[in-house]
N, C-alpha and C positions, 0 to 999 in steps of 0.2 A: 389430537396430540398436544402436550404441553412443549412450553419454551418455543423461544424464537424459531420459525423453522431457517432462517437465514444461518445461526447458532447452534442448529440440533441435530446432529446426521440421523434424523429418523424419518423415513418415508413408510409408505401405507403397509409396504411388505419386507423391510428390510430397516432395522439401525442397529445402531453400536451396542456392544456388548453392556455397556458400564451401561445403560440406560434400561434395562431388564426390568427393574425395581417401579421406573415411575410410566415407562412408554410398553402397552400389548400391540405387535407387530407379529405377524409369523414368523420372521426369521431373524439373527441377533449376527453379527461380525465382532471378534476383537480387531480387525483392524492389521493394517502391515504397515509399518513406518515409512515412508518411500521420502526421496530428494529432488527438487526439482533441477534436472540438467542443463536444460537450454539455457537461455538468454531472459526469457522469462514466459510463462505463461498464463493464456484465460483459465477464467473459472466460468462454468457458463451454467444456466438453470434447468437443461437438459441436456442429453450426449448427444447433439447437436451443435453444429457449426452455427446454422440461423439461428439459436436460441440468442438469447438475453447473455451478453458478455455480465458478470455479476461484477467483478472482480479480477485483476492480475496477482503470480506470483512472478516474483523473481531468485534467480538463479540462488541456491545453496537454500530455500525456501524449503521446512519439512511440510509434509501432506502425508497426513494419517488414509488411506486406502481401506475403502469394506466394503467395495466391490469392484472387480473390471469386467468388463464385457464389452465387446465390439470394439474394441479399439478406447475404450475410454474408463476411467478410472473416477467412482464418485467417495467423495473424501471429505477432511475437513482441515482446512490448513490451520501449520500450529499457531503462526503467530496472532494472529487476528481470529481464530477459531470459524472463519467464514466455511460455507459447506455447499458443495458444488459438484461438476463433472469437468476433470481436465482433460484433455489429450492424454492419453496413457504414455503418449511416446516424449511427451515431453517430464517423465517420470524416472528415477533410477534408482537405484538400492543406496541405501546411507552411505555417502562416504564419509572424510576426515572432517571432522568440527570445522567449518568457517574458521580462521586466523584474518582476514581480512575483508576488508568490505568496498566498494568503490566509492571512491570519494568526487570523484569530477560528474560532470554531470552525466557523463556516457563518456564510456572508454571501450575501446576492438580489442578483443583477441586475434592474437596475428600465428599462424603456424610455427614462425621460429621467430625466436629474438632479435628481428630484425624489422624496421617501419616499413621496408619496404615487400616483404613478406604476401603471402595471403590472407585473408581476412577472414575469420573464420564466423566471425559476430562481433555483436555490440552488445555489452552490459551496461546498463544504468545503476543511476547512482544509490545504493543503498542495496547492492546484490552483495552478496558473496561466495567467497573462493576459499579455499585452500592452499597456503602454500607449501610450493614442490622444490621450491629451487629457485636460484639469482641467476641470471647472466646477463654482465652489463647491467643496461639500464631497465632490463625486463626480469619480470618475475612469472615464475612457472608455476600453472594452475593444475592441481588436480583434474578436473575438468578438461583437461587438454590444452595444448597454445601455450601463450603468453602475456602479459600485459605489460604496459607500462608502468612499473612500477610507483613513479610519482602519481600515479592517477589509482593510488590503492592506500587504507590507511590500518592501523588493526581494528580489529571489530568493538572492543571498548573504549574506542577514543571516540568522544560524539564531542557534535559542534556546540559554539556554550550559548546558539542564538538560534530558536528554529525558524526566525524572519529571515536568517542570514540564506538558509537552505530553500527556503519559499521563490526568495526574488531571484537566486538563481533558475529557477523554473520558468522567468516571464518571457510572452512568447511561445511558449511549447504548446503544440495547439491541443482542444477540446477534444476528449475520447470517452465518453461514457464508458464508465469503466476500467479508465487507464489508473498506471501507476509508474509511470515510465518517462522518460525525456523525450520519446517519441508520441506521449499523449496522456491525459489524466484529465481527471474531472474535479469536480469542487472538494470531495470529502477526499481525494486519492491524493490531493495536493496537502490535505490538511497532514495525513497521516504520515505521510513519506515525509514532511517535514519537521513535525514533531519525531516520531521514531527516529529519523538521524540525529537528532538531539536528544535521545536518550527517555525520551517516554514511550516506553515502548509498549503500554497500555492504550493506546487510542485505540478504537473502536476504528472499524471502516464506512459507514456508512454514516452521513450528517444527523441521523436521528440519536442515532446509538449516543453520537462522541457531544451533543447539547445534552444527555442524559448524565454522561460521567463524568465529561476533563471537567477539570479545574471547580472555581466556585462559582456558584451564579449571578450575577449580580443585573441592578434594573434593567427590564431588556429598553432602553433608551438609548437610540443610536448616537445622543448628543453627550452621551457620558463614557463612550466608549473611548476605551487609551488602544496604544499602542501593545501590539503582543496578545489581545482581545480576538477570541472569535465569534464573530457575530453570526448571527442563522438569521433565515428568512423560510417563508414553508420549501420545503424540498431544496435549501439551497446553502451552503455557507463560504466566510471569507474570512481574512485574517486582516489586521488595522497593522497598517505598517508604519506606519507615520498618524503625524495629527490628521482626522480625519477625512484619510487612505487607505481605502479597502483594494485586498489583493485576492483575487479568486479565480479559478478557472473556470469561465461563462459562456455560454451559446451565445452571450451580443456579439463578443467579437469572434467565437469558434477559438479562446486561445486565454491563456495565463496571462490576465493585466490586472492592473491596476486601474479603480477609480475612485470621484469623489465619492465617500461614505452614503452622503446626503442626498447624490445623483440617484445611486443603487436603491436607495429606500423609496425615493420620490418614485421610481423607474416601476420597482412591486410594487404600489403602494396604490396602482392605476387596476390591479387587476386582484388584490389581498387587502383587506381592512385591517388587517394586522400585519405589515407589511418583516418586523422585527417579531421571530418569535422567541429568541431569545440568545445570552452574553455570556460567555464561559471566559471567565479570566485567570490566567494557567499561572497562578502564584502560591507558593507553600502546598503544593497539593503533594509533596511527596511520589511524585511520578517519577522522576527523574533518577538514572540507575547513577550517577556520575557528583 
């Protein structure tokens, strides 16, 4: 099969219609546009629980659908064009356009417009909603509930710093595969904070996003500035300051910061190329804002 299969909804017996032309499979789907309902969902490498979490979406997230069976739904979500099996049930027919997005870092949906209410869930930062309605100081979700409205922002207002959205993440621990306040990994950190800042072109996976963001420049970690993403094999961080790397890591299982120098020294016991290379996100035309 050609193209990424991570990128290609094509499997041995089954892809997408528009792929007719370049992928011979038995069978073809166009597809059913669906919405993600819950709070957020895995994307996993089989319709299986024990598989490989690949991927999260979150809530008001489109997922193109070409097939369900058993309970589960293999598709290819739009934004990121990643390709996977969700939970079917965490799936819903298109509603109203997102009008906003959450902006705190996790905010509850409460039953009624009251804090003191039920708790129906949590959304993190960068889902979106629909709005239904005001009362008070909450705002009414398509989706059901409520939210706090200060903890909601519209959907084309991005932040004009995606350090600013990174550091809010430190501390949130280690999740292979997250993309969430409740867990993320090194490229889910990159992406959820670039994308709240308006490049909504990154890639999810640290190979992809050293392949596209930004321009390349020497991969020397002693030249690296601030607002720089540095990669290492299978691994990358963001420079937040002079020579302070920020990334989600299995040293500490959590979103911190360390010395740039430590991080390299740290690879560099186990990789002869411990830097494999520097995307620095300037003039690249990414940014919708």
């Amino acid at each position: 099969m050609k193209g990424d299969p991570r990128l290609t909804p094509a499997r041995e017996d089954l892809a997408a219609d528009y792929l007719r032309s370049v992928i011979k499979v038995p069978h073809y789907a166009k597809g059913v546009r669906k919405q993600v309902r819950l709070s957020y969902a895995p994307l996993h490498s089989k319709p299986d629980t024990a598989s490989g979490r690949l991927t999260e979406a979150l809530m008001g997230e489109g997922f193109t659908v070409y097939e369900e069976k058993h309970g589960w739904s293999w598709g290819q979500l739009d934004a990121d064009g990643y390709v996977g099996y969700m939970p079917s049930v965490a799936l819903g027919d298109l509603g109203a356009p997102g009008t906003h997005k959450v902006g705190a870092i996790r905010t509850f949906i409460y039953a009624r417009p009251d804090l003191k209410s039920q708790v129906l869930g949590a959304i993190s930062l960068g889902a979106t909603v629909s709005f239904a309605g005001e009362e008070g100081e909450f705002t009414a979700i398509d989706a059901g509930g409520y939210v706090f409205t200060d903890h909601l922002k519209p959907v084309d207002e991005m932040e004009a710093d995606y350090l600013t959205t990174a550091i809010r993440f430190i501390g949130v621990p280690y999740l292979w595969g997250g993309k969430t306040s409740l867990g993320l990994d090194c490229s889910g950190l990159v992406q959820v904070s670039l994308q709240f800042a308006g490049i909504l072109n990154c890639p999810r996976d640290s190979d992809m996003q050293a392949a596209s963001l930004g321009e390349a420049v020497e991969p020397d970690a002693r030249l690296a500035q601030r607002g720089d993403l540095v990669f290492f094999p299978g691994h990358v961080g963001l420079v937040i300051d002079d020579g302070v790397l920020l990334h989600a890591n299995a040293w500490d299982m959590m979103v911190s910061p360390h010395p740039l120098r430590y991080v390299v020294a740290e690879i560099a016991k186990k990789n002869p190329v411990p830097v494999t290379a520097i995307r620095r996100l300037v003039d690249t035309g990414a940014r919708t804002h």
